[in-house]
C-alpha positions in Angstrom: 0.0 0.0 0.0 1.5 3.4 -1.0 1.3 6.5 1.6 -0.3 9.5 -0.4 1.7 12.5 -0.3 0.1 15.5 1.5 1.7 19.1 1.2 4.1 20.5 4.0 1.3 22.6 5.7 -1.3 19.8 6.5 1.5 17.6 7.6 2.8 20.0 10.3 -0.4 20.3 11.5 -0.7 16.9 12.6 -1.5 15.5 15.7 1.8 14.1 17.0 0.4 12.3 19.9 -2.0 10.6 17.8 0.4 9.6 14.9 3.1 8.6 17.8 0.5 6.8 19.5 -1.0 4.7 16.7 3.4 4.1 15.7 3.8 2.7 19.2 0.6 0.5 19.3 1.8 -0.8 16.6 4.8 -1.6 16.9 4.5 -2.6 20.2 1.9 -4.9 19.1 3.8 -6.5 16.6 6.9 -7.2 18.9 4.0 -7.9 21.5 2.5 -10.4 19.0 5.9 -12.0 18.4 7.2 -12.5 21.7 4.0 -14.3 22.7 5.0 -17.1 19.9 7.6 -18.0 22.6 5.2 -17.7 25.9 7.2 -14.4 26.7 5.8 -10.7 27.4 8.0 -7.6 26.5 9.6 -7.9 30.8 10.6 -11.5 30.1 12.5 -10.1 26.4 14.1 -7.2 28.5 14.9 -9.1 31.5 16.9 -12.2 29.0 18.6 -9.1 27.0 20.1 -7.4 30.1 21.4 -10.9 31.3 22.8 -11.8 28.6 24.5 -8.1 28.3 26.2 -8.1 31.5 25.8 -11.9 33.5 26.0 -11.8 36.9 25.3 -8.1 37.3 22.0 -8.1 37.4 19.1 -8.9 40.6 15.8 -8.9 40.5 16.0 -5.5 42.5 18.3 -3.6 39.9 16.5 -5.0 36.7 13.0 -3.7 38.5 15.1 -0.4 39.1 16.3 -0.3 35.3 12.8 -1.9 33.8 9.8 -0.7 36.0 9.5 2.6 33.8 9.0 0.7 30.3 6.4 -1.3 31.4 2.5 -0.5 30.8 0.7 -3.6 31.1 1.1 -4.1 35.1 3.2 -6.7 35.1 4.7 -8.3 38.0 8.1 -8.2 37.9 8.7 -11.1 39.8 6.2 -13.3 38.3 8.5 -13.1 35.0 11.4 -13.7 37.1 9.4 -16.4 38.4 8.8 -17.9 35.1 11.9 -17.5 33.8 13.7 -19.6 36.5 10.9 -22.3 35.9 11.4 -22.7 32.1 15.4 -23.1 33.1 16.1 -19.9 31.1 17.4 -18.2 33.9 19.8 -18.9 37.0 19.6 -17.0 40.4 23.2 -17.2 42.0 25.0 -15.9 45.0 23.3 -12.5 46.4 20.6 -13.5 43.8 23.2 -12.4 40.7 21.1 -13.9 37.7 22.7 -15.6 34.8 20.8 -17.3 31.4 21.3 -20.8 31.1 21.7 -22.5 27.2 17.9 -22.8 26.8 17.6 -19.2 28.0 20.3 -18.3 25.7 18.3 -20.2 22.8 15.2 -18.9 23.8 16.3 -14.9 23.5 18.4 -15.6 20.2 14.6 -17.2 19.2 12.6 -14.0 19.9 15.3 -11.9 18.6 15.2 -13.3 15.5 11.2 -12.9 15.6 11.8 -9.4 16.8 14.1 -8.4 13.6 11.1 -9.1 11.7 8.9 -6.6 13.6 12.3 -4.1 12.9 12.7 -4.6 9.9 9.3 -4.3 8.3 9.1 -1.0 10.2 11.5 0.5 8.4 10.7 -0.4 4.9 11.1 2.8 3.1 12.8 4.6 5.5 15.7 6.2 4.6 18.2 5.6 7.9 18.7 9.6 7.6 15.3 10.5 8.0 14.7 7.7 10.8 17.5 9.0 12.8 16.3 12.4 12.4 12.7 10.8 13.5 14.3 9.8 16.6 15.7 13.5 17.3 12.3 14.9 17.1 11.1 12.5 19.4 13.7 13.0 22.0 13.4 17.2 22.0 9.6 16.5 22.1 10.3 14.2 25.5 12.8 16.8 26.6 10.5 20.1 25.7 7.5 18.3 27.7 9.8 17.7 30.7 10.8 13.8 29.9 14.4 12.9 29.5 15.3 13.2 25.7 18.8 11.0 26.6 18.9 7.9 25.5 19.3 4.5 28.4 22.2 4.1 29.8 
């Protein structure tokens, strides 16, 4: 499907909360949608990532520090933890230190290949210029509204 061309006066009078909004639902959706193939919500995707990133650095106190603020479902925290250990993904060690086990290893390579999908049909069409420039708006908007415009540490 083709996006009709408008002129530059009705596009900047757009709605950027409702564009933005309808861009996250659906990408959210669709990585949402994808993780769910696996049994895992967005928490359980963030919580393998960050494990895998740095093992042994992480508790369940320190990822809920780093995590709580991306999440909008009201998820428990611990409940994904919870399940994580269960399915073997994930290993609690000394002073509750976690580290992913093989299967949890295989299990985030699995949705990260299913998440590539969602990221790469997104940008179809995008020039990489005009996305990062995208992504510059976004953060002054976040910044101009009071937000922090940085990106994660």
């Amino acid at each position: 499907m083709a996006v009709e061309e408008y002129a530059h006066e009705v596009l900047a009078g757009q709605p950027i909360g409702a564009w933005s909004g309808e861009v996250y639902r659906r990408v959210v959706g669709g990585l949402r949608d994808q993780l769910a193939v696996e049994g895992l919500a967005q928490p359980h995707w963030w919580t393998l990532n960050h494990v895998a990133g740095a093992p042994g650095a992480w508790t369940r106190a320190t990822l809920v520090d780093r995590l709580a603020r991306y999440e909008d479902l009201g998820l428990d925290f611990d409940a994904v933890f919870d399940d994580l250990v269960a399915r073997e993904w994930l290993v609690e060690g000394a002073e509750g230190a976690m580290t992913l086990t093989e299967a949890g290893e295989a299990g985030r390579l699995r949705a990260r290949e299913r998440n590539l999908r969602v990221h790469l049909r997104t940008h179809e069409g995008i020039d990489p210029e005009d996305f990062v420039t995208t992504i510059n708006v976004l953060r002054r908007m976040v910044d101009n509204l009071g937000g922090d415009g940085n990106l994660p540490a």
